[in-house]
VEXDREN-2710 file (C-alpha; in Angstrom, 1 decimal):
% VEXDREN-2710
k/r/px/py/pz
1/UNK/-21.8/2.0/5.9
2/UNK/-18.5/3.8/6.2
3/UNK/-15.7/3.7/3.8
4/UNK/-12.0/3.9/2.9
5/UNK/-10.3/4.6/0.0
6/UNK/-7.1/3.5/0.7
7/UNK/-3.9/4.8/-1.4
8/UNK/-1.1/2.8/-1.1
9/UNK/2.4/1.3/-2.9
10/UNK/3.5/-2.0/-3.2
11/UNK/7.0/-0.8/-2.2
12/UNK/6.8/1.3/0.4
13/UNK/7.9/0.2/3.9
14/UNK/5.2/2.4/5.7
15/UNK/2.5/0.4/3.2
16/UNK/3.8/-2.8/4.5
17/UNK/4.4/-1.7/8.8
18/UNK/0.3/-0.9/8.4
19/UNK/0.5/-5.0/8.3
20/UNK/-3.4/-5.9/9.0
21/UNK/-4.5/-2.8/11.0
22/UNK/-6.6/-1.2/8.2
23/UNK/-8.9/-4.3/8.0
24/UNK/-8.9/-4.5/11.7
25/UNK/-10.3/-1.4/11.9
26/UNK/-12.4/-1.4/9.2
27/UNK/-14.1/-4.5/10.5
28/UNK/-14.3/-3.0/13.7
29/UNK/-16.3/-0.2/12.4
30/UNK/-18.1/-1.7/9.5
31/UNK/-16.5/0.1/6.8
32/UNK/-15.5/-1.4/3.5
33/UNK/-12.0/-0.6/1.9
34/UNK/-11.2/0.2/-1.8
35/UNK/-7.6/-0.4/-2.5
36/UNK/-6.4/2.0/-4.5
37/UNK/-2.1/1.0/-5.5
38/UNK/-0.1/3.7/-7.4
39/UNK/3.0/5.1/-8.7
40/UNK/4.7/6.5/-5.4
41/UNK/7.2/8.2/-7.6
42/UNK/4.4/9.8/-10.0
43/UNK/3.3/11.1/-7.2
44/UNK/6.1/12.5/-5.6
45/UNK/6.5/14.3/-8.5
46/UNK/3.3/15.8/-9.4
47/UNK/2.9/16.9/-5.4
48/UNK/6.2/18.2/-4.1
49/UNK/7.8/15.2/-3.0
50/UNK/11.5/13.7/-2.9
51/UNK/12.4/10.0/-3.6
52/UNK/14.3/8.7/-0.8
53/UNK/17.5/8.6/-2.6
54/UNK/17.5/12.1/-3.0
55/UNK/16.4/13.3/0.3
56/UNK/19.1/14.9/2.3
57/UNK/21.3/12.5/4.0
58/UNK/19.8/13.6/7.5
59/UNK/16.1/12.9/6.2
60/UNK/17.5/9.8/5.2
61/UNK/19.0/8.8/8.4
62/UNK/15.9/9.5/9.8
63/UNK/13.3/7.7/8.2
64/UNK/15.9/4.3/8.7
65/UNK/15.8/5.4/12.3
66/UNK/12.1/5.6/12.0
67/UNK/11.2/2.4/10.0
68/UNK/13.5/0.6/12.2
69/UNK/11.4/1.9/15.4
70/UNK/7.7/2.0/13.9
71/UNK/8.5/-2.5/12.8
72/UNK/10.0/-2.8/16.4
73/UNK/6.2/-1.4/17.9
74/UNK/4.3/-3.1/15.1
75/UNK/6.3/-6.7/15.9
76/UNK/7.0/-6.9/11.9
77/UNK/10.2/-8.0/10.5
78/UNK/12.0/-5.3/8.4
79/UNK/14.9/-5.1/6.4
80/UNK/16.0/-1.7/6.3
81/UNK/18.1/-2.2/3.0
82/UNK/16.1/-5.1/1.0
83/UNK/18.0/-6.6/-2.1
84/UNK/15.0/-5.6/-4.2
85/UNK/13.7/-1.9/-3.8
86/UNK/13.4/0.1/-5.5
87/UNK/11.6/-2.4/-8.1
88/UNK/8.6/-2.0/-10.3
89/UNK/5.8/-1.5/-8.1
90/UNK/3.7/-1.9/-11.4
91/UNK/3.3/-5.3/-11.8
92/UNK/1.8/-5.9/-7.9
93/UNK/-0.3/-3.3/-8.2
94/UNK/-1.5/-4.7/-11.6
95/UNK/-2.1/-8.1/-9.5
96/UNK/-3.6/-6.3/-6.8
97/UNK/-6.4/-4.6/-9.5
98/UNK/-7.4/-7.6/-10.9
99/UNK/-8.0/-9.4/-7.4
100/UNK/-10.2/-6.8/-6.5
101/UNK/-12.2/-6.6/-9.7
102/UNK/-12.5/-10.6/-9.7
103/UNK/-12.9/-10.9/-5.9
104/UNK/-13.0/-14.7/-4.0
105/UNK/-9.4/-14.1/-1.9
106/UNK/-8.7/-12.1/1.1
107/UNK/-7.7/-8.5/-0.2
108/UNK/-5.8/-7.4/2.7
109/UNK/-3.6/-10.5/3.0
110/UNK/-2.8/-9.5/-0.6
111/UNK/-1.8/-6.4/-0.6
112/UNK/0.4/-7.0/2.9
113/UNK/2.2/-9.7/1.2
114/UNK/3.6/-8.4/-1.9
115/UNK/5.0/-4.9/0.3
116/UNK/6.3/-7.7/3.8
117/UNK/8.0/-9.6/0.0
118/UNK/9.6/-6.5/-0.5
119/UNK/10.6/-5.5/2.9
120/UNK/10.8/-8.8/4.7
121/UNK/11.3/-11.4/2.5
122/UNK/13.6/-10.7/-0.3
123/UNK/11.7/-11.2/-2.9
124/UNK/11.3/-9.2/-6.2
125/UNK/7.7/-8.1/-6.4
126/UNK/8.3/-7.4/-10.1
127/UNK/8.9/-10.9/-10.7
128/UNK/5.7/-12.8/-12.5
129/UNK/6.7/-16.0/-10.6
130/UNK/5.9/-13.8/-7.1
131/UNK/3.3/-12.3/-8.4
132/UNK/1.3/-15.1/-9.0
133/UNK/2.5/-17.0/-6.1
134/UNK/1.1/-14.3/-3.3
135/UNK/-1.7/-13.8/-5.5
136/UNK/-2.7/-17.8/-4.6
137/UNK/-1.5/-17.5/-1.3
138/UNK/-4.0/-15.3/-0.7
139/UNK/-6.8/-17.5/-2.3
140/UNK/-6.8/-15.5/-5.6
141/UNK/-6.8/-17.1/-9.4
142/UNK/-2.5/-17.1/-10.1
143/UNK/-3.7/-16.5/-13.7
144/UNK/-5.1/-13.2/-12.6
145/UNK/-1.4/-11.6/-13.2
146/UNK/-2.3/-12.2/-17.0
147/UNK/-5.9/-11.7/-17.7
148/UNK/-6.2/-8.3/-15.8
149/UNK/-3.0/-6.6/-17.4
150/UNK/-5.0/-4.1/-19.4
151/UNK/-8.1/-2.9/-16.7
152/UNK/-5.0/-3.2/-14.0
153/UNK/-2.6/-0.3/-16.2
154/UNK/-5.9/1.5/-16.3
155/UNK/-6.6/1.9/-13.5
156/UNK/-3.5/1.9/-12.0
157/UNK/-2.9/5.2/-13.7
158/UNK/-6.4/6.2/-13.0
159/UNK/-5.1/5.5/-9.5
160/UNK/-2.5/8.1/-9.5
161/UNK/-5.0/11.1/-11.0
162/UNK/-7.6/10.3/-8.2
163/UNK/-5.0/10.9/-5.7
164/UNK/-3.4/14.1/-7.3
165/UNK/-7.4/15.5/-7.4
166/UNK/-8.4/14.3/-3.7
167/UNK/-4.9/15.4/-2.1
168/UNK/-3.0/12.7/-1.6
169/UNK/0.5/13.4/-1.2
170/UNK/2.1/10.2/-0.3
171/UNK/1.5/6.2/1.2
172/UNK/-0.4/5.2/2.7
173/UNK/-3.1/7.3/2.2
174/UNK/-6.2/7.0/3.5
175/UNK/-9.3/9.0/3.0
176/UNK/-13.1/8.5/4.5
177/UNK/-16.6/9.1/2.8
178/UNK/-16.4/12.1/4.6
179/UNK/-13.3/13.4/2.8
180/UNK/-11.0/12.8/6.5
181/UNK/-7.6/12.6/4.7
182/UNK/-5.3/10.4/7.0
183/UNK/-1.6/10.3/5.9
184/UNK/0.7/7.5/7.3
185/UNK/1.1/4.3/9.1
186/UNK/1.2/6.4/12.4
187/UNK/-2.2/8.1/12.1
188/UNK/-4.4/4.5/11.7
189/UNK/-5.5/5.5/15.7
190/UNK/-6.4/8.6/14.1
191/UNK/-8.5/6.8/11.3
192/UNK/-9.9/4.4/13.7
193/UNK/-11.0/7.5/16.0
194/UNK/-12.5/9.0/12.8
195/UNK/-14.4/5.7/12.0
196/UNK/-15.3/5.7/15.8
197/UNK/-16.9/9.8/15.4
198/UNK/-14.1/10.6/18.2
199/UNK/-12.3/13.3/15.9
END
């Protein structure tokens, strides 16, 4: 059976304009999907890159211009300046850990809600009152924000190692058991081509 480790952050736009294409395509193939969520500034700094504030002001310019394009394509509501982000992507991906480990919800509506609060509904992801609110929404145990806080910092940093070793450079990130690295919401036709043995 065929497999992706997917690398992702709770507060990245591109994370949230994937919306439910990874599990379509996963389904589609038969794969199975580890979610993996991480520090996106760790690893901009242990792998060369820049946090968006202090890009140059034309690569800023252009990844608005882009975000505003790829949500248009996608069909996704996006606010291009949301009232909370940056915020601690810690305590989502914390959520997101425990969820996984406990199972009995629906992962991938999971981790696309806590990155569309972010980006589409104004909510602070950081917040312990969202938190536990999208983790019942998507048929998960609310009380999971408490009794997986240790396992979830863990492995969160565990997260960020696995990434550094494997080569991942930024979110999301997605890599096959047959080490296809695939970097970007704009290359899931390229992971579902992979999937498909077309590439």
């Amino acid at each position: 059976m065929p497999h992706i480790d997917y690398f992702f952050a709770t507060i990245s736009p591109f994370t949230y304009l994937n919306g439910s294409r990874v599990e379509e395509i996963a389904a589609k193939h038969g794969a199975t999907v580890t979610y993996k969520p991480l520090d996106i500034m760790g690893l901009f700094g242990r792998t060369g890159g820049v946090p968006p504030k202090d890009r140059h002001p034309n690569r800023q310019e252009y990844r608005l211009q882009d975000m505003r394009r790829r949500a248009a394509l996608a069909g996704l509501p996006l606010n291009l300046k949301p009232a909370f982000w940056p915020t601690n992507p810690a305590p989502s991906g914390y959520a997101i850990i425990a969820a996984q480990n406990a199972g009995g919800g629906d992962m991938g509506k999971l981790v696309h809600s806590y990155a569309a609060a972010c980006w589409a509904g104004e909510r602070d992801i950081a917040q312990d009152d969202v938190v536990r609110d999208l983790l019942e929404q998507a048929g998960f145990d609310p009380a999971l924000a408490d009794s997986g806080l240790l396992v979830g910092a863990e492995t969160y940093a565990a997260n960020l190692e696995e990434a550094v070793a494997r080569g991942v450079f930024g979110a999301p990130f997605f890599i096959t058991d047959q080490d296809e690295r695939l970097w970007g919401q704009d290359r899931l036709d390229d992971l579902d081509a992979v999937l498909g043995g077309k590439v």
